[in-house]
C-alpha positions as CSV (number, residue, x, y, z in Angstrom):
1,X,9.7,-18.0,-27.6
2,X,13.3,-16.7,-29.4
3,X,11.1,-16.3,-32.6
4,X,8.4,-14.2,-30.5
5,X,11.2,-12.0,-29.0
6,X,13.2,-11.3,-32.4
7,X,9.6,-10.5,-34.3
8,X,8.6,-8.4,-31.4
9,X,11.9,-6.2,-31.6
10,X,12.3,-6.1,-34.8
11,X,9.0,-5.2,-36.2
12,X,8.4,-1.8,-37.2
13,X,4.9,-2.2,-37.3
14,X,2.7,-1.4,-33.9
15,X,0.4,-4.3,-34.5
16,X,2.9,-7.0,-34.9
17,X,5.4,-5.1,-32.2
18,X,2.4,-6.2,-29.3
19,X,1.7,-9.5,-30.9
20,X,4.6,-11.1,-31.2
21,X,5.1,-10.0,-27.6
22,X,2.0,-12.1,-27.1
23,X,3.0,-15.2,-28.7
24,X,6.8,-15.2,-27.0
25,X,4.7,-14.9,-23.6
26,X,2.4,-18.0,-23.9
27,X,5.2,-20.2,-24.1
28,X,6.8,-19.1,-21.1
29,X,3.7,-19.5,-19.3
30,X,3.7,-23.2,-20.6
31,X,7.0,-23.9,-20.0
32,X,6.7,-22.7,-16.2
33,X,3.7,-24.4,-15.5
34,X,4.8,-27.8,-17.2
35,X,8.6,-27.7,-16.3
36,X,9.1,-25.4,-13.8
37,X,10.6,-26.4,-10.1
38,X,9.8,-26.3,-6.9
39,X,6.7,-26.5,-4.3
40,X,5.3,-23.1,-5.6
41,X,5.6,-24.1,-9.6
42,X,1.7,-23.8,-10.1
43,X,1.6,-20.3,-7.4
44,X,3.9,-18.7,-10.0
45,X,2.5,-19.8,-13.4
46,X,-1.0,-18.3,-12.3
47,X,0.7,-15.3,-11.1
48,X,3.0,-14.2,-13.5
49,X,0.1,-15.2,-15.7
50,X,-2.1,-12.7,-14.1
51,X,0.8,-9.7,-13.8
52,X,2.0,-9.5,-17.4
53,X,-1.7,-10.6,-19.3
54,X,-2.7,-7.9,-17.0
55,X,-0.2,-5.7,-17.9
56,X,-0.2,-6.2,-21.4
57,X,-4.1,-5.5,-21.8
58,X,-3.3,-2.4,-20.3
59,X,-0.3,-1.7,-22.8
60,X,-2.8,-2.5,-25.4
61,X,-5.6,-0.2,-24.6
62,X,-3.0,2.3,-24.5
63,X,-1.8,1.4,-27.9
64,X,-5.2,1.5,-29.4
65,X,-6.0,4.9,-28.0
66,X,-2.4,6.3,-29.7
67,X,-3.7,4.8,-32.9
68,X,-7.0,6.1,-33.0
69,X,-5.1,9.7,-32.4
70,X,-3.9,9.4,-35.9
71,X,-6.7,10.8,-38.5
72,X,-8.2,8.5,-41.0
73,X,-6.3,10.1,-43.9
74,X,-2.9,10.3,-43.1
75,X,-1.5,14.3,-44.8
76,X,0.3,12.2,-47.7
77,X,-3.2,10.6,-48.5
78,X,-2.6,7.1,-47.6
79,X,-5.1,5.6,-44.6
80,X,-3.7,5.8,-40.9
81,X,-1.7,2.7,-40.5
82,X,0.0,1.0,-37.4
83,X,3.4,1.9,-39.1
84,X,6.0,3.2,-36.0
85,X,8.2,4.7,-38.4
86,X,5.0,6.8,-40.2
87,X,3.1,7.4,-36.8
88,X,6.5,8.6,-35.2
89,X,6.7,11.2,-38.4
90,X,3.5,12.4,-38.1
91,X,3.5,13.1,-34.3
92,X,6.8,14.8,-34.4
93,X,5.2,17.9,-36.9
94,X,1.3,17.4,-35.6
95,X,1.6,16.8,-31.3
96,X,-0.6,15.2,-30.1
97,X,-3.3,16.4,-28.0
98,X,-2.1,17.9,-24.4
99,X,-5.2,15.8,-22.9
100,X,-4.6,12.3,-25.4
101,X,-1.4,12.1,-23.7
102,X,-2.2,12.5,-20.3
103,X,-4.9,10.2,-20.7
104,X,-2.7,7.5,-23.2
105,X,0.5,8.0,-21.4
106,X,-0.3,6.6,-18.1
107,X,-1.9,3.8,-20.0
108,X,1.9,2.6,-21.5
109,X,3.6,3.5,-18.3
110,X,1.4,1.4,-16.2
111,X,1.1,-1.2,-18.7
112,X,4.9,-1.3,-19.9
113,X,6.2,-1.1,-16.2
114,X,4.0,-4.4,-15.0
115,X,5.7,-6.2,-17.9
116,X,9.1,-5.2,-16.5
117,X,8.7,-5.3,-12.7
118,X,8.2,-1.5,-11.8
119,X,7.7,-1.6,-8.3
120,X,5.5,-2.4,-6.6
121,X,4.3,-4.6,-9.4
122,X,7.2,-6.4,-9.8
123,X,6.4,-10.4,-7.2
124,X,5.8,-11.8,-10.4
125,X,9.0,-11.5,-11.4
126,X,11.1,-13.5,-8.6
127,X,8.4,-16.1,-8.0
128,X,8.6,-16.5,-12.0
129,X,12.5,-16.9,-12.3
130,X,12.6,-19.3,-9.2
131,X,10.1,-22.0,-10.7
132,X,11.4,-21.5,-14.6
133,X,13.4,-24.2,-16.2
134,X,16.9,-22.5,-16.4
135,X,16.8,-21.6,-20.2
136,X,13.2,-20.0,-19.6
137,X,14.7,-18.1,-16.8
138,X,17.8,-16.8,-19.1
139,X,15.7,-15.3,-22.3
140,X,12.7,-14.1,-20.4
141,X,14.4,-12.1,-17.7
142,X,17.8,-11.1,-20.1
143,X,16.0,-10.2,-23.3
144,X,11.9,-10.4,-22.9
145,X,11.1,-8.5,-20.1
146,X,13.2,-5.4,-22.0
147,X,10.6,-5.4,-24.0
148,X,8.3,-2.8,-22.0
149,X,11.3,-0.7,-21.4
150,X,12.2,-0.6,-25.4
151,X,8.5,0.1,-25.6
152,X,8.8,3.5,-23.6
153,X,11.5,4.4,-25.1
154,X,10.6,3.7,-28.6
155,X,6.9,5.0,-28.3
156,X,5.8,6.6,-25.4
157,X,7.9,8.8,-24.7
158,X,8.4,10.7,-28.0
159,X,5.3,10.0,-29.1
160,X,3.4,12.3,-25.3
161,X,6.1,14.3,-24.3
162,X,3.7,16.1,-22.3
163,X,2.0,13.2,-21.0
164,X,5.4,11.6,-20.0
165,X,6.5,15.6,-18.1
166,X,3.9,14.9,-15.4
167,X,4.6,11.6,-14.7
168,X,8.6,11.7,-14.4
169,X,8.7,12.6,-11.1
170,X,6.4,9.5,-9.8
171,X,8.7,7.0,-11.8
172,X,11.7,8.0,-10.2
173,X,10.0,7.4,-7.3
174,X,8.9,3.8,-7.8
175,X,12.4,2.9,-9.1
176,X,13.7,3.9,-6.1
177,X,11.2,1.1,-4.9
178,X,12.7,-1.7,-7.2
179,X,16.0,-0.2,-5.8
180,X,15.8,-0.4,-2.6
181,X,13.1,-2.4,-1.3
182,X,14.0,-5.1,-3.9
183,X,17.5,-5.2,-2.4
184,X,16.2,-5.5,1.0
185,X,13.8,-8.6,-0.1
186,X,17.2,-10.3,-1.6
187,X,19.1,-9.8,1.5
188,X,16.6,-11.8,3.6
189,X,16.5,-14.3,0.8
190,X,18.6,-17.8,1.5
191,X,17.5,-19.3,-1.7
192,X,19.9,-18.6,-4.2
193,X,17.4,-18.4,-7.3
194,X,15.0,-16.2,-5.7
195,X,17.9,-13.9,-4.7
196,X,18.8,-13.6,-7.9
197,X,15.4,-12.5,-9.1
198,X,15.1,-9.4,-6.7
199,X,18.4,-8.7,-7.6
200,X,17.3,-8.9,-11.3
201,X,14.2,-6.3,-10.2
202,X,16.6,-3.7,-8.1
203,X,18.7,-3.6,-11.4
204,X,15.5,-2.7,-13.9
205,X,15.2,0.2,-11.2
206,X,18.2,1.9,-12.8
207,X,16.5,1.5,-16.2
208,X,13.4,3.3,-15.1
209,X,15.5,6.0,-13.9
210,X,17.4,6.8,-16.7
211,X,14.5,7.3,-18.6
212,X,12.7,9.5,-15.5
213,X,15.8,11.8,-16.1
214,X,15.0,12.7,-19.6
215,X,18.4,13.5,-20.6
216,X,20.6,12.2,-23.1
217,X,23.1,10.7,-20.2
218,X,20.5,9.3,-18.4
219,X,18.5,7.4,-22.0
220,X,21.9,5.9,-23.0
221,X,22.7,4.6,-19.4
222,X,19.5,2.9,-19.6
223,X,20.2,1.3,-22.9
224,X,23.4,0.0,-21.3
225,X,21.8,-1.3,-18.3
226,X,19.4,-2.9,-20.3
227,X,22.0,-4.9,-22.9
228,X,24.5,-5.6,-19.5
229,X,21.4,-7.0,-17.5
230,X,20.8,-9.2,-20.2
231,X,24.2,-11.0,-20.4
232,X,24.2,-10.7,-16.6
233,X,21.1,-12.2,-16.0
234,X,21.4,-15.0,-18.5
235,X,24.6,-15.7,-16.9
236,X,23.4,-15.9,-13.3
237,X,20.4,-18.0,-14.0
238,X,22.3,-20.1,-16.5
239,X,24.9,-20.7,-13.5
240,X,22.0,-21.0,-10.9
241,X,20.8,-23.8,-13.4
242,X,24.2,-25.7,-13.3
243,X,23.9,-25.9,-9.4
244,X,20.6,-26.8,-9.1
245,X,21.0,-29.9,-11.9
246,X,23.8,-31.2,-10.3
247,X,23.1,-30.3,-6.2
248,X,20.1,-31.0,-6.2
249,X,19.4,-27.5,-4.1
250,X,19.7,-23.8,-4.3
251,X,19.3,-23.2,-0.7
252,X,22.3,-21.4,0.4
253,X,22.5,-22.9,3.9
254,X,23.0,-26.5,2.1
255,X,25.5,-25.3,-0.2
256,X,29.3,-24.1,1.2
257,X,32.8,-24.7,-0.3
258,X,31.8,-24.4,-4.0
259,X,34.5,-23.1,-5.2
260,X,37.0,-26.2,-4.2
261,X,34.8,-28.6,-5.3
262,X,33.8,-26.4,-8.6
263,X,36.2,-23.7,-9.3
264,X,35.4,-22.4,-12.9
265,X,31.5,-22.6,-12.2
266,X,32.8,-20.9,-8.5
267,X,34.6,-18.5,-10.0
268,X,32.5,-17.7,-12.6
269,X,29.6,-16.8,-10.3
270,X,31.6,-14.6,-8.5
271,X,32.5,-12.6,-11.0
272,X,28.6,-12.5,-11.9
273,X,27.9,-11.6,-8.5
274,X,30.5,-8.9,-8.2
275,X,29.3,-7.4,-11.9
276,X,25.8,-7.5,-9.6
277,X,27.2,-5.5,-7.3
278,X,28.1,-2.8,-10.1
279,X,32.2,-3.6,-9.8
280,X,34.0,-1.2,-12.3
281,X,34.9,-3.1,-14.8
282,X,31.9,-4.9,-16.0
283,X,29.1,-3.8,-18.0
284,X,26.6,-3.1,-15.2
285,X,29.1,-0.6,-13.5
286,X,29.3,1.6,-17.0
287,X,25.6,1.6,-17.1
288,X,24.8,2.4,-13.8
289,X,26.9,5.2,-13.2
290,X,25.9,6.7,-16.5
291,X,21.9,6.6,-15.5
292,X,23.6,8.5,-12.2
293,X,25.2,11.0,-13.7
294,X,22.0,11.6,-16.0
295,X,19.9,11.7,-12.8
296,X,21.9,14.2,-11.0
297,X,21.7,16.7,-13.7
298,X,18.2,16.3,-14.4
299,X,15.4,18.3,-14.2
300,X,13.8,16.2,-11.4
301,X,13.1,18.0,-8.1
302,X,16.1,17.2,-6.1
303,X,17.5,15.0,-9.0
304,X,20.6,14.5,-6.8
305,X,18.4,13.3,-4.2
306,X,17.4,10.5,-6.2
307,X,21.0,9.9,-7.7
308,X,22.5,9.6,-4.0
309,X,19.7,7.2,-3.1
310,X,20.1,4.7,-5.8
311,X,23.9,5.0,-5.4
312,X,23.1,4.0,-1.6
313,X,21.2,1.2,-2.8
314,X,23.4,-0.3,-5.5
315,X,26.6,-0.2,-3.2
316,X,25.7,-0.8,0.1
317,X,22.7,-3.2,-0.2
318,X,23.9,-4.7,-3.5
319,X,27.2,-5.3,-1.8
320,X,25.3,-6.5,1.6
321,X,23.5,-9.6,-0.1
322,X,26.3,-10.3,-3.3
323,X,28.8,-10.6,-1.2
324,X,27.3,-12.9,1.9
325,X,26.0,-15.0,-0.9
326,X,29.7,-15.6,-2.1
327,X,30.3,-16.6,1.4
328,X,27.8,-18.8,2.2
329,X,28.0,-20.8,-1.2
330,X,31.5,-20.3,-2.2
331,X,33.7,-20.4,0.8
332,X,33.5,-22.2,3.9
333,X,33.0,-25.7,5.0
334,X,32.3,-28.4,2.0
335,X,28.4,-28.9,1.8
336,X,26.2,-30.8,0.0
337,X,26.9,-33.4,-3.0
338,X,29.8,-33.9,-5.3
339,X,29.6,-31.5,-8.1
340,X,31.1,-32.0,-11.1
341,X,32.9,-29.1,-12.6
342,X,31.6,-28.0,-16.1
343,X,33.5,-29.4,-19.2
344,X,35.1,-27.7,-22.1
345,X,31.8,-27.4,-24.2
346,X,29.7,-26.3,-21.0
347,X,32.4,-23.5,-20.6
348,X,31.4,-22.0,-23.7
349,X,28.5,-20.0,-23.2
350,X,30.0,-18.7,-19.6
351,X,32.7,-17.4,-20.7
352,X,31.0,-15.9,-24.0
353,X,28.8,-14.1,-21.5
354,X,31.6,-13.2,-19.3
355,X,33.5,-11.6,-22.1
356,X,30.7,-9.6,-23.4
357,X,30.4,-8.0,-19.5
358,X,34.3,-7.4,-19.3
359,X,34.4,-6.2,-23.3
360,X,31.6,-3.2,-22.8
361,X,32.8,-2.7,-19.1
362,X,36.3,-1.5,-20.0
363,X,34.9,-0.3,-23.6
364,X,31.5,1.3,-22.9
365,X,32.4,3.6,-26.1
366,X,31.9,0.5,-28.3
367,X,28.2,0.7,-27.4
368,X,27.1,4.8,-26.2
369,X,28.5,5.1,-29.7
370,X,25.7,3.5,-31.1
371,X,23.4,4.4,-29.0
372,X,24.1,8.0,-28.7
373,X,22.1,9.3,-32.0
374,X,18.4,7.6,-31.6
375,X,18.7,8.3,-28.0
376,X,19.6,11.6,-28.7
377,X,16.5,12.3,-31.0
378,X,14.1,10.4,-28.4
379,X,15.3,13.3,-25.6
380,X,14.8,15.6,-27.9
381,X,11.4,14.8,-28.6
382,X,10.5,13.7,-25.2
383,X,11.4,17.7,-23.8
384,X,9.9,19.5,-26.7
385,X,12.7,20.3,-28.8
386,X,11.7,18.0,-31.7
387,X,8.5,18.7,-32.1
388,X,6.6,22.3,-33.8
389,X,4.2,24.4,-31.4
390,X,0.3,24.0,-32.7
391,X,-1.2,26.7,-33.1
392,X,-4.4,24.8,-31.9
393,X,-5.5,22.2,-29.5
394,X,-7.6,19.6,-30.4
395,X,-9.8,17.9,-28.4
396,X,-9.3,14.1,-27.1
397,X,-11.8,11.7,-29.1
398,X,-13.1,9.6,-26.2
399,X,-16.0,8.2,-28.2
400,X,-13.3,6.3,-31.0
401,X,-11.8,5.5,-28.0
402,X,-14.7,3.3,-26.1
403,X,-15.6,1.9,-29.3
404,X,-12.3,0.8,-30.8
């Protein structure tokens, strides 16, 4: 699975870039199926099965209609190639066809966003994390499922920024879905690993709307809240784990007084919670408010709307179900069984988490610094300004495309 995810963002090539996607996801399927927890271990292999297959045929007929864009001869002479870096070059001084990418680009949003949990495809997701073995939990929902948002940022979006015009305004919307419905589903939940999971959903909402902004602001915010919901949501399923092992339970009204009986696994869930909750401070909080700022001086109809909204959603209901977990499983009457506190090696990988939150929540620089310049060029080519006016249009080749 860690050598599917490393090929799959490091490849430069679109061919291997889907494929090794493929071969870190059928281990996770495995691994659920055959080690996962719970009553509902075989509900959620078959449906997070279903979702992302489903969403990555999708991605792929997408990706084969973008290729077959490309003429056989490529202008230097060599034949068309799956090459990002030459397809990217060739796109930016020939756009492509105004009706290629509002056919293709719907294609990668659709497919891209079920691999991620765009509302209101996003029940896999939950279900999945509840029944995965903790370290299953950790990689797929803090590094794999980034992968359909590095794919619209990386691809589909400089690549049709036509296509992607048209459809800015419905993404914001569905966000806003992951947002707030999302929080509302966690603050019913009293299963700590499933309220984690929706939590994990609401946050991928500010990811999608940092890219629905289309400006420079809102890109890199997403590229923040991507890398801080990684170490966040390794760390809260990687705590979640600890519990369960030892307790026995993650139901929340069986659990109470953790943080006597436990106090650096206590306290280090809180501040995992609190970073949840978008707590200035932590990573989550820089990338958030960044992805707001970008939203409010966007070019969406009543982008300030949509900013206030999400705000609404990350404070108040984030804050609603964070903090009433804290109660119920850190304070309070002692519950459950004795719990061992985590020893000196076990700290380790907490705190190396931890740190990484608290290092690029007070230092955000350290990382917009980096990220500034390709998201920079991706906005640019995404409204237009990268790319040369044609002086002609051609037509969309649906024939090559039925017959790939």
């Amino acid at each position: 699975m860690a050598g599917g995810i490393l090929g799959a963002f490091a490849s430069l090539n679109l061919f291997f870039f889907y494929a090794f996607h493929e071969f870190a996801l059928v281990p996770t399927f495995i691994m659920i199926g055959v080690w996962g927890r719970g009553e509902n271990r075989n509900y959620a292999t078959f449906n997070i099965t279903i979702y992302l297959s489903l969403g990555a045929l999708v991605a792929l007929f997408g990706l084969i209609a973008l290729y077959l864009q490309l003429p056989a001869v490529m202008p230097d002479g060599s034949p068309r190639s799956f090459d990002i870096v030459a397809v990217t070059e060739y796109f930016r001084t020939n756009p492509m066809a105004s009706n290629a990418q509002h056919f293709i680009f719907p294609l990668l949003l659709i497919g891209f966003g079920i691999l991620v949990s765009l509302w209101p495809f996003h029940t896999w997701a939950p279900l999945g994390y509840g029944a995965a073995p903790t370290a299953t939990a950790m990689l797929h929902a803090g590094v794999l499922k980034k992968f359909g948002l590095y794919g619209l940022l990386r691809i589909a979006l400089p690549l049709m920024p036509a296509g992607s015009r048209d459809w800015m305004q419905i993404l914001a919307l569905l966000c806003l879905g992951n947002i707030l419905y999302c929080g509302w589903v966690a603050m019913r939940q009293r299963d700590l690993n499933q309220l984690i999971g929706n939590s994990s959903v609401a946050h991928m909402g500010f990811a999608f709307l940092g890219i629905a902004s289309l400006t420079l602001i809102g890109v890199t915010g997403t590229v923040l809240v991507m890398v801080a919901h990684g170490f966040l949501a390794a760390l809260t399923f990687g705590l979640s784990g600890y519990l369960r092992a030892h307790a026995g339970t993650l139901n929340m009204d069986e659990l109470g007084g953790l943080l006597r009986k436990v106090p650096f696994i206590g306290a280090a869930l809180i501040m995992a919670m609190l970073a949840g909750c978008g707590l200035p401070g932590f990573a989550n909080f820089a990338g958030e408010v960044t992805v707001l700022f970008g939203t409010w001086k966007s070019g969406l109809h009543a982008g300030w709307q949509f900013a206030a909204a999400a705000a609404w959603g990350a404070l108040i209901i984030g804050a609603v179900y964070m903090l009433r977990a804290i109660r119920h499983v850190m304070h309070g009457e002692a519950k459950g069984p004795g719990i061992p506190d985590a020893t000196a090696w076990r700290k380790v990988p907490f705190v190396l988490l931890l740190a990484a939150l608290l290092l690029f929540g007070v230092f955000p620089g350290l990382l917009a610094a980096k990220i500034k310049p390709d998201a920079e060029r991706i906005v640019k080519m995404a409204t237009g300004q990268g790319t040369p006016e044609r002086s002609r249009t051609p037509k969309l080749n649906t024939a090559s495309i039925a017959k790939p």
